[in-house]
C-alpha positions as CSV (number, residue, x, y, z in Angstrom):
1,X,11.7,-17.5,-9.1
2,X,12.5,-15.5,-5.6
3,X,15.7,-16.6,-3.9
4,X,13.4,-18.4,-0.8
5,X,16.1,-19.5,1.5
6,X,17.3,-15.1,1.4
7,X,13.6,-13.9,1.5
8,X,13.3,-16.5,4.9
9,X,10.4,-18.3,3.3
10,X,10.2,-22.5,3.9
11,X,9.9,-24.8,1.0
12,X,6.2,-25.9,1.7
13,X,5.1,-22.6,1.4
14,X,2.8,-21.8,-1.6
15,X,4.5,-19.3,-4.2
16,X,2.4,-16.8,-5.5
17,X,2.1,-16.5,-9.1
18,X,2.2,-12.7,-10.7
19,X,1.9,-11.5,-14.1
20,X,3.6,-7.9,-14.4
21,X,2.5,-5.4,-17.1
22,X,4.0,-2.3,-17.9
23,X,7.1,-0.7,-18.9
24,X,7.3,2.1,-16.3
25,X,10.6,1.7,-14.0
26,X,11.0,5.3,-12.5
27,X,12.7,5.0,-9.1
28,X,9.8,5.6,-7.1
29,X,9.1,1.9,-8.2
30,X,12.0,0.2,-7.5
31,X,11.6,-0.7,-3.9
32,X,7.5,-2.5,-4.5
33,X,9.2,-4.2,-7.8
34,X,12.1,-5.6,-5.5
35,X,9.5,-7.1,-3.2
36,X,7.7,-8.8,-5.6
37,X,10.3,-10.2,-7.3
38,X,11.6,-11.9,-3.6
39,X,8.6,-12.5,-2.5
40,X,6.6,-13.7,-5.0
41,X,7.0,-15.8,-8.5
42,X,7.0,-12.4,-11.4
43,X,6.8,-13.0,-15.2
44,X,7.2,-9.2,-16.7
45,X,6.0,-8.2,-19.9
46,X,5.8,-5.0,-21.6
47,X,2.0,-4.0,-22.6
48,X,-1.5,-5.3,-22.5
49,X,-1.0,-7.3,-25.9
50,X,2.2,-8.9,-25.0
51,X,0.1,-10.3,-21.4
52,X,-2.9,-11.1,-23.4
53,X,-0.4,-13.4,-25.7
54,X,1.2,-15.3,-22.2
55,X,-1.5,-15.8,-20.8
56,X,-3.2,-17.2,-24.0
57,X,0.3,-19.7,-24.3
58,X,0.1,-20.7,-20.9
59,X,-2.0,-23.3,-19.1
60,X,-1.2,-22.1,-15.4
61,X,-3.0,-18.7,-14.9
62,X,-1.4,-16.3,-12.3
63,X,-2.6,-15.8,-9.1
64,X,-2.1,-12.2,-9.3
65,X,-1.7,-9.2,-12.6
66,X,-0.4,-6.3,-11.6
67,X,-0.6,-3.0,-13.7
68,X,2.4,-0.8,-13.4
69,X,1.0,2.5,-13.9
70,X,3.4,6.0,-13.8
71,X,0.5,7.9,-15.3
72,X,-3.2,7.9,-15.9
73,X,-4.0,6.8,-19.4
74,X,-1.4,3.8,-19.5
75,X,-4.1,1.3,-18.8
76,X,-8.2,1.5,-20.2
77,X,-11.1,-0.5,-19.3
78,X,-11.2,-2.0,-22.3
79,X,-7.9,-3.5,-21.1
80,X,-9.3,-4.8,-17.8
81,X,-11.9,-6.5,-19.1
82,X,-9.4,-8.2,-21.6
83,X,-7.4,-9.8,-18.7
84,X,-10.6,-10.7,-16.8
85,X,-11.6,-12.6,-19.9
86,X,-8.0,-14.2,-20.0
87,X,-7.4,-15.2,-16.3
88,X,-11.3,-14.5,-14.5
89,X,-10.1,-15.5,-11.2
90,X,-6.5,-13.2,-11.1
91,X,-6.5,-10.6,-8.8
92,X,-6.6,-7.4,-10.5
93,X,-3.9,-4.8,-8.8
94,X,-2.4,-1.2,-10.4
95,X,1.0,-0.3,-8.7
96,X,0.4,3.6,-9.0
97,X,3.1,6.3,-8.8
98,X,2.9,10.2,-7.8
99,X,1.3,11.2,-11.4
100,X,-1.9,9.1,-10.7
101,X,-2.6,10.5,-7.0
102,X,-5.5,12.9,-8.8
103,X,-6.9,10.3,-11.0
104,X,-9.7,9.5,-8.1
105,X,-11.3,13.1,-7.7
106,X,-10.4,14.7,-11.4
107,X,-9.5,11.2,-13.6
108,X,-10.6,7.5,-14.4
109,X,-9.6,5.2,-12.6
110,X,-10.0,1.7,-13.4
111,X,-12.8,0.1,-12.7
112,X,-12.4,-3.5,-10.8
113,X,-8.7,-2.5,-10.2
114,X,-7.5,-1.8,-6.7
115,X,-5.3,0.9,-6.6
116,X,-2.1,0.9,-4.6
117,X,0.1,3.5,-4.5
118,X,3.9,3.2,-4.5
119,X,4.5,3.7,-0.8
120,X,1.3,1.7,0.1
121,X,2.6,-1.0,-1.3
122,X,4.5,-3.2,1.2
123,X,2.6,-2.2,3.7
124,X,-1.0,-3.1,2.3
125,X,0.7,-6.3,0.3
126,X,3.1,-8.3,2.7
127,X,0.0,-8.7,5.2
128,X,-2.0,-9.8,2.4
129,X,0.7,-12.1,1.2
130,X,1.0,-13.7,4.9
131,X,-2.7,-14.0,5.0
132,X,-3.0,-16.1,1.7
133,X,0.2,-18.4,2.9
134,X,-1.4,-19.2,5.4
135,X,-5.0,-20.1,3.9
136,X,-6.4,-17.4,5.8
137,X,-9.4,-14.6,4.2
138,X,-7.8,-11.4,3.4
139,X,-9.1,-8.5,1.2
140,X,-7.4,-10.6,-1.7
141,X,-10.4,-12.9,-1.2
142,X,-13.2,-10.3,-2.0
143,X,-14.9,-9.9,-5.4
144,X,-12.9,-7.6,-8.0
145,X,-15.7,-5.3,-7.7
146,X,-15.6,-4.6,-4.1
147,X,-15.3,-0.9,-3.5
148,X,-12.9,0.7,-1.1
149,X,-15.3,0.8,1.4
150,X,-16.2,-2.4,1.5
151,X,-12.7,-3.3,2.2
152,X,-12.8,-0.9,5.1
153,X,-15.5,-2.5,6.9
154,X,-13.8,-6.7,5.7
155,X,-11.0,-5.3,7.1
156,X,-12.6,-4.1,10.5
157,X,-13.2,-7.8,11.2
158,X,-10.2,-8.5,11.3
159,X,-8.4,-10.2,14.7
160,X,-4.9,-10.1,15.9
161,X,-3.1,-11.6,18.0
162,X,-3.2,-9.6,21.4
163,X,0.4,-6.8,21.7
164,X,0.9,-5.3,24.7
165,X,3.1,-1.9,25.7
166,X,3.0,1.5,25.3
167,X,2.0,3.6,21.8
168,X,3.3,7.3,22.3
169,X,1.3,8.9,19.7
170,X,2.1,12.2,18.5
171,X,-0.6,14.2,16.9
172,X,-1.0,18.0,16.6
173,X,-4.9,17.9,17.3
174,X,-6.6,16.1,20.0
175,X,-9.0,14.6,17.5
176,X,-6.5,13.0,15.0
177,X,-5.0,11.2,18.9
178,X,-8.2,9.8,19.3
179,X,-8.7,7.9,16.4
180,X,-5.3,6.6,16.5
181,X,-6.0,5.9,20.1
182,X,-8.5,3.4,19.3
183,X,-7.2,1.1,16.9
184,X,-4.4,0.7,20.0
185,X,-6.7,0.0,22.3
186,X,-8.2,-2.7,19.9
187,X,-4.6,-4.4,19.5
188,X,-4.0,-4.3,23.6
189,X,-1.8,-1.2,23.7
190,X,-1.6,1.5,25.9
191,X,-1.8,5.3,23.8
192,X,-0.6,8.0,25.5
193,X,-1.0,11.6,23.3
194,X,2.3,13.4,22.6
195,X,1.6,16.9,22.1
196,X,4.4,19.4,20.3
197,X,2.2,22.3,22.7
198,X,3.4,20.6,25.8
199,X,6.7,19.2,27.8
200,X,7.1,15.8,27.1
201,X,6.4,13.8,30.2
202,X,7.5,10.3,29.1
203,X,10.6,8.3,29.4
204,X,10.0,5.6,27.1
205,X,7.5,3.8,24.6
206,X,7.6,0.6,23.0
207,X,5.8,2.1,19.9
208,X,6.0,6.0,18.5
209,X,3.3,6.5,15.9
210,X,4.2,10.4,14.4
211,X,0.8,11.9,12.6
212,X,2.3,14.4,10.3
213,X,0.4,17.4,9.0
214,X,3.3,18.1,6.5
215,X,3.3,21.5,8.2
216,X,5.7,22.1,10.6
217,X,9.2,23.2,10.2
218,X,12.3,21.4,10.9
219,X,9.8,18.0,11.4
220,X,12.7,15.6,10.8
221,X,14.8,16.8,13.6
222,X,12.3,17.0,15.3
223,X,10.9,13.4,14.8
224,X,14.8,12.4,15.6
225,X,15.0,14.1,18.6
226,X,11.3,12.3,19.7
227,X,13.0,8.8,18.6
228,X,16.3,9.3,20.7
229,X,14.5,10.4,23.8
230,X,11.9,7.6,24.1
231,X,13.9,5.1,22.4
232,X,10.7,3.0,21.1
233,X,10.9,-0.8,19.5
234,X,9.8,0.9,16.4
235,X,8.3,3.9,14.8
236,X,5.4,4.7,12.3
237,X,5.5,7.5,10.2
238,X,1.8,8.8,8.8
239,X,2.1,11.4,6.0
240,X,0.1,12.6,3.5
241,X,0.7,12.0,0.2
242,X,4.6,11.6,1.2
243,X,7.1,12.0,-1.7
244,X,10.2,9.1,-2.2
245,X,13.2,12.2,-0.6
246,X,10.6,12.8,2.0
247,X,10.7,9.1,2.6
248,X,14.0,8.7,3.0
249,X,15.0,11.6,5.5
250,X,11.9,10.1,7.7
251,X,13.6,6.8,7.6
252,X,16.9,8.1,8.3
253,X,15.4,10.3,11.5
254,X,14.5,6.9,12.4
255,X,11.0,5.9,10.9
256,X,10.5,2.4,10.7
257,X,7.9,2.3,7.9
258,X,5.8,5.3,6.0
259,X,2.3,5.2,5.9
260,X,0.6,7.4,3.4
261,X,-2.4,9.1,4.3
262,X,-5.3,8.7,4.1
263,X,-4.6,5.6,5.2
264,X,-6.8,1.9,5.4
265,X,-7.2,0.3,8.5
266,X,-5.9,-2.7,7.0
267,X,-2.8,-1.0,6.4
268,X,-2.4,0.2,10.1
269,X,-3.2,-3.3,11.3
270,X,-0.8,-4.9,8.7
271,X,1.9,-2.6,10.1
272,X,1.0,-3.6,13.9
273,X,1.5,-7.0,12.8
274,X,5.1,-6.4,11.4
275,X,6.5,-4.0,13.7
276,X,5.4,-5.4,16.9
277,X,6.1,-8.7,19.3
278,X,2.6,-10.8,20.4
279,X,1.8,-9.8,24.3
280,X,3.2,-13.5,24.9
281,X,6.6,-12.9,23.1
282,X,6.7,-9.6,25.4
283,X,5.4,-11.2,28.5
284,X,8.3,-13.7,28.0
285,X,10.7,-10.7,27.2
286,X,9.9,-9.0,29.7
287,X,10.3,-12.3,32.8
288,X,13.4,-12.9,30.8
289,X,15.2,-8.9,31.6
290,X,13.4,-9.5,35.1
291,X,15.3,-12.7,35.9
292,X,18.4,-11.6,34.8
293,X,18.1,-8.1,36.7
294,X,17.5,-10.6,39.5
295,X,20.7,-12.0,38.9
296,X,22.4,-8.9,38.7
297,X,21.5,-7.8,41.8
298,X,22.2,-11.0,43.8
299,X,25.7,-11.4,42.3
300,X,26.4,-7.2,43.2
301,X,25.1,-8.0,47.0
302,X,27.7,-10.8,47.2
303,X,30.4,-9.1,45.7
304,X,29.1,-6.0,48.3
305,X,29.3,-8.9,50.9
306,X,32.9,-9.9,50.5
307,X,31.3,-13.8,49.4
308,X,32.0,-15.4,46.2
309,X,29.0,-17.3,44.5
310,X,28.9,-20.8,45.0
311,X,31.6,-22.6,42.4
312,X,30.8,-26.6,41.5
313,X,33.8,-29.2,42.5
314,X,36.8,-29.5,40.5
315,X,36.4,-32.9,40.0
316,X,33.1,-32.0,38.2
């Protein structure tokens, strides 16, 4: 049972129920396996057999199985089809690591399993996980058969709330700006293409998105010295394929999250979501820092003045 007062989630709200499989626990793993255990409610066990034995012993099927898969072969479709049999209306997830990312164009993978890689995983699952708190239609709520692309398009119909500010995106080719460019423009934000072949003309951004080919040299300092001259709310890292040391000097150059590409739309949105305010919050924000720049400058003209503000009665 997650700790829910530490993971900041209320009593009323539904717990979801996940059956772990696998035995796999390299560290590439250890940061999705930490969210699900605070997040959701995990019962672990070790192979297909072992499930197929719970879930047999146990009247309350789980909301969601998970296969923890290091590297292709782990898991068959004979397998899958078991645990359909056993719990027909789980969601069927494999927590992938770096060994599997050939198993779509050379390999097998799974059929009626959606695949999730290791650093896909918060990003694609804690929107999900909000969504189905909430009672709300996510991709969770598709058949297990629906195909990748046919999350693409659910996913397209999806509405959120209104953000407002500026997106510095920084691409190397026009073309890679303007796709980014429009999934701001859908969320209310303002895209502005950063290009390494020219100075940089702005001052500040209230989100940095960093497309990275995984081809240019000396890209972390770079991506710090970005970060420390725009000084953005948050930053979003897109890399292909990234490894867990690449990772972690992105995050230490300042990345807020990683995103693997190719990426899903649902996972840029699902990021949106987390990194940035509503437009309302930053309307408010913003009247908020006006006001009190407002204050500022009435209480230097007095002081300029010679007067002192006005100061209530002692006797008050």
């Amino acid at each position: 049972m997650p700790d829910r007062a530490a993971a900041g989630i209320p009593d009323a709200t539904p717990v979801l129920n996940v059956l772990l499989i696998g035995q796999a626990a390299g560290e590439e793993f250890a940061e999705p396996l930490q969210w699900l255990a605070r997040h959701t409610r995990m019962h672990r066990e070790a192979d297909v057999n072992e499930a197929a034995h719970y879930l047999a012993s146990h009247p309350t099927a789980p909301h969601w199985i998970v296969l923890l898969q290091a590297r292709p072969g782990t898991f068959t479709p004979d397998d899958v089809q078991r645990l359909a049999r056993l719990a027909p209306l789980a969601r069927l997830s494999a927590l992938v690591g770096t060994y599997c990312e050939g198993q779509q164009r050379s390999g097998r993978p799974l059929p009626g399993v959606q695949r999730i890689y290791w650093h896909q995983w918060i990003a694609r699952c804690e929107g999900q996980l909000a969504m189905w708190r909430q009672g709300r239609a996510g991709a969770w709520a598709l058949p297990r058969t629906a195909s990748a692309v046919e999350r693409e398009l659910f996913a397209g119909r999806r509405r959120l709330p209104s953000r407002a500010g500026l997106a510095a995106v920084r691409s190397r080719l026009l073309l890679d700006f303007e796709g980014l460019a429009d999934v701001c423009l859908r969320v209310g934000l303002s895209p502005v293409w950063v290009s390494h072949h020219r100075p940089l003309q702005l001052k500040r951004a209230d989100l940095l998105i960093w497309d990275s080919d995984g081809r240019e040299a000396f890209e972390t300092e770079s991506l710090r010295a970005l970060h420390s001259s725009l000084q953005p709310a948050a930053t979003l890292v897109l890399r292909g394929f990234p490894r867990r040391e690449e990772v972690h000097q992105l995050r230490s150059a300042g990345a807020d999250r990683v995103l693997a590409k190719p990426l899903m739309l649902e996972d840029l949105m699902a990021c949106f979501e987390r990194l940035l305010p509503a437009a309302s919050q930053v309307v408010a924000s913003t009247w908020v820092c006006l006001l009190l720049g407002l204050a500022g400058l009435l209480a230097s003209g007095q002081a300029a003045s010679g007067q002192q503000p006005d100061q209530a009665p002692a006797d008050i």
